[in-house]
RONUMAR-193835 format. One record per residue (C-alpha): x, y, z; residue number from 1; residue in one letter. Coordinates in nm, 2 decimals. Example, Ala and Ser with C-alpha at 12.3 -4.5 7.8 and 13.67 -1.06 7.14 Angstrom:
% residues 2
[[1.23, -0.45, 0.78], 1, 'A'];
[[1.37, -0.11, 0.71], 2, 'S'];
//
This chain:
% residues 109
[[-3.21, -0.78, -1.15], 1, 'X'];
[[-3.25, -0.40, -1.06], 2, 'X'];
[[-3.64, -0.46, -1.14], 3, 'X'];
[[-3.63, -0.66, -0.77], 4, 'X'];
[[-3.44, -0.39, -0.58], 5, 'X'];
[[-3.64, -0.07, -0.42], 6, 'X'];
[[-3.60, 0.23, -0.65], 7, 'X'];
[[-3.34, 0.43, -0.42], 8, 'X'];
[[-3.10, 0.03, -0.39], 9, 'X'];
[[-3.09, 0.07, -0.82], 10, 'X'];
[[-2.77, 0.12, -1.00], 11, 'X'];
[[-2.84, 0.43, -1.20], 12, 'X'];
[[-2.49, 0.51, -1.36], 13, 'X'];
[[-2.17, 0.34, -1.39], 14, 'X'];
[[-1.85, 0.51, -1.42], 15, 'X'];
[[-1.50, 0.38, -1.58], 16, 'X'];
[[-1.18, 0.56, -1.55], 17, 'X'];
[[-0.95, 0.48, -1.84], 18, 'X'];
[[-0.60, 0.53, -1.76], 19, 'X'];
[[-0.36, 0.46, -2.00], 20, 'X'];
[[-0.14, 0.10, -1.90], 21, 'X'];
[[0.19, 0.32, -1.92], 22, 'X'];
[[0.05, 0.56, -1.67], 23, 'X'];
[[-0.04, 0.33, -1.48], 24, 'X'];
[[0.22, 0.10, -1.47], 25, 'X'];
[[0.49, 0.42, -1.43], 26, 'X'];
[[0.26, 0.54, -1.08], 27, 'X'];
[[0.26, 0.18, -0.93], 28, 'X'];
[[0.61, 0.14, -0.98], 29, 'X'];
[[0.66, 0.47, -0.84], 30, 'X'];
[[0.54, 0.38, -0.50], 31, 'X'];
[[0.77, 0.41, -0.20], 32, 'X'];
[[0.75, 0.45, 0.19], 33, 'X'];
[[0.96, 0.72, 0.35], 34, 'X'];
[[1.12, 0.52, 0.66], 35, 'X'];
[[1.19, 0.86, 0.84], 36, 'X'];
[[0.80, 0.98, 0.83], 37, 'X'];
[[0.63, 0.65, 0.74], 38, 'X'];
[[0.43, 0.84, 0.47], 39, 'X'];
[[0.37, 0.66, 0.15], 40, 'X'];
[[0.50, 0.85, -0.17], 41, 'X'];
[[0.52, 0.85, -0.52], 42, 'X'];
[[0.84, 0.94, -0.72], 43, 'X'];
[[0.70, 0.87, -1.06], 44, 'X'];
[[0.69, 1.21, -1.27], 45, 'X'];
[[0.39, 1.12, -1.52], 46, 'X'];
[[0.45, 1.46, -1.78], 47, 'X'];
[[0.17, 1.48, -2.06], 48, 'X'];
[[0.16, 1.13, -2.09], 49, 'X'];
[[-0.16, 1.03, -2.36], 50, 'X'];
[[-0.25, 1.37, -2.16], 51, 'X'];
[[-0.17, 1.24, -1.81], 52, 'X'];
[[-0.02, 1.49, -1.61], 53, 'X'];
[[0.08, 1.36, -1.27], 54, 'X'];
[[0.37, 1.47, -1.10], 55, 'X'];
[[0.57, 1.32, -0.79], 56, 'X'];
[[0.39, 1.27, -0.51], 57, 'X'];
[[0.66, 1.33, -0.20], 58, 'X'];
[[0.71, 1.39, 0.18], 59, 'X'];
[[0.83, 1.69, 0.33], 60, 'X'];
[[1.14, 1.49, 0.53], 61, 'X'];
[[1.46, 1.69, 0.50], 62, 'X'];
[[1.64, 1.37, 0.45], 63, 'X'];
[[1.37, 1.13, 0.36], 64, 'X'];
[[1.47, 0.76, 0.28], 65, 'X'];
[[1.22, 0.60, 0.03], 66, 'X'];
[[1.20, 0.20, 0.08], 67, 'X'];
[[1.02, 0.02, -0.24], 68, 'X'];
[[0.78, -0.27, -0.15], 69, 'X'];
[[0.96, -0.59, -0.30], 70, 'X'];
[[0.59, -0.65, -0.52], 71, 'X'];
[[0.64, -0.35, -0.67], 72, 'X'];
[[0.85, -0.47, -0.97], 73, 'X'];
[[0.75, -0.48, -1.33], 74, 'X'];
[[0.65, -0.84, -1.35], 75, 'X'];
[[0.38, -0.86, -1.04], 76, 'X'];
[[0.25, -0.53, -1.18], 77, 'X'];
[[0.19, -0.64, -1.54], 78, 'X'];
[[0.01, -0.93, -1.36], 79, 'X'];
[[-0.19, -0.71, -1.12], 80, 'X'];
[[-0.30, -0.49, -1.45], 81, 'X'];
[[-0.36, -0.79, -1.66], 82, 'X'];
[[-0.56, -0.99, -1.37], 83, 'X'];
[[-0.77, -0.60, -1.33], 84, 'X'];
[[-0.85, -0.60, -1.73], 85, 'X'];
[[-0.99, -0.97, -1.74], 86, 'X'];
[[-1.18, -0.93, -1.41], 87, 'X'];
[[-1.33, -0.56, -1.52], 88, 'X'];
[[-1.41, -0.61, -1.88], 89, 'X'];
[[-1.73, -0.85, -1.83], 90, 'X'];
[[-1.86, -0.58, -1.59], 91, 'X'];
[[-1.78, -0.33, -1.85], 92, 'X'];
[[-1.96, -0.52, -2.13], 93, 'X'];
[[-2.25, -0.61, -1.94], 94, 'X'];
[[-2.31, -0.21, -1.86], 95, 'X'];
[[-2.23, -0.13, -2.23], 96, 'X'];
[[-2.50, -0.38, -2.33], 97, 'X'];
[[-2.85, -0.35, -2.35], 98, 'X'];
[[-2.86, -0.64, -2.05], 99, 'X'];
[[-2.77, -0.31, -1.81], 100, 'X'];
[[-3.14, -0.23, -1.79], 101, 'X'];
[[-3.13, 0.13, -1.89], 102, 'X'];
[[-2.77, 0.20, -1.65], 103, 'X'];
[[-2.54, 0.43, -1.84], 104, 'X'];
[[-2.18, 0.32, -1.83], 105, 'X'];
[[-2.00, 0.67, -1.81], 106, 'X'];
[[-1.61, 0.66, -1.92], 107, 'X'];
[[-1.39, 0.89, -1.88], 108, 'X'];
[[-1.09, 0.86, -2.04], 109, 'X'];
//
């Protein structure tokens, strides 16, 4: 298919981000919403996790209140991840095959 497209339209590289699923899972159920600035948080504190280092991510409200989305539980999550992995791995195999016309998958992990 990138034969048809002009040179500059091409997909030349590829690029995967592999975070581990704990990591993951941890930061979306770390989401909140401070009601007093409206600013959208994080109080999960990711430490050297599979060498993850992400720490909370929060306003600067003297007395913020943090509101959790009612989605953001651990059983929507495990589907949103699970849903990601089927719908992302064909893409990844087809760019780690030799079908990818010369595309280099780059992962970073």
């Amino acid at each position: 298919m990138n034969e048809t497209w002009p040179m500059h339209l091409q997909i030349q590289k590829a690029v995967s981000l592999e975070v581990p699923r704990t990591v993951c899972e941890m930061k979306l159920l770390g989401r909140r919403e401070c009601q007093s600035c409206g600013k959208a948080v994080n109080i999960a504190n990711v430490n050297n996790i599979d060498g993850f280092v992400l720490p909370p991510s929060l306003c600067g409200c003297i007395r913020p209140s943090y509101t959790q989305r009612d989605d953001d539980n651990p059983a929507v999550i495990k589907n949103r991840l699970d849903v990601f992995d089927r719908q992302t791995a064909p893409i990844l195999d087809h760019y780690d095959s030799k079908d990818a016309g010369g595309t280099a998958l780059l992962r970073f992990a």
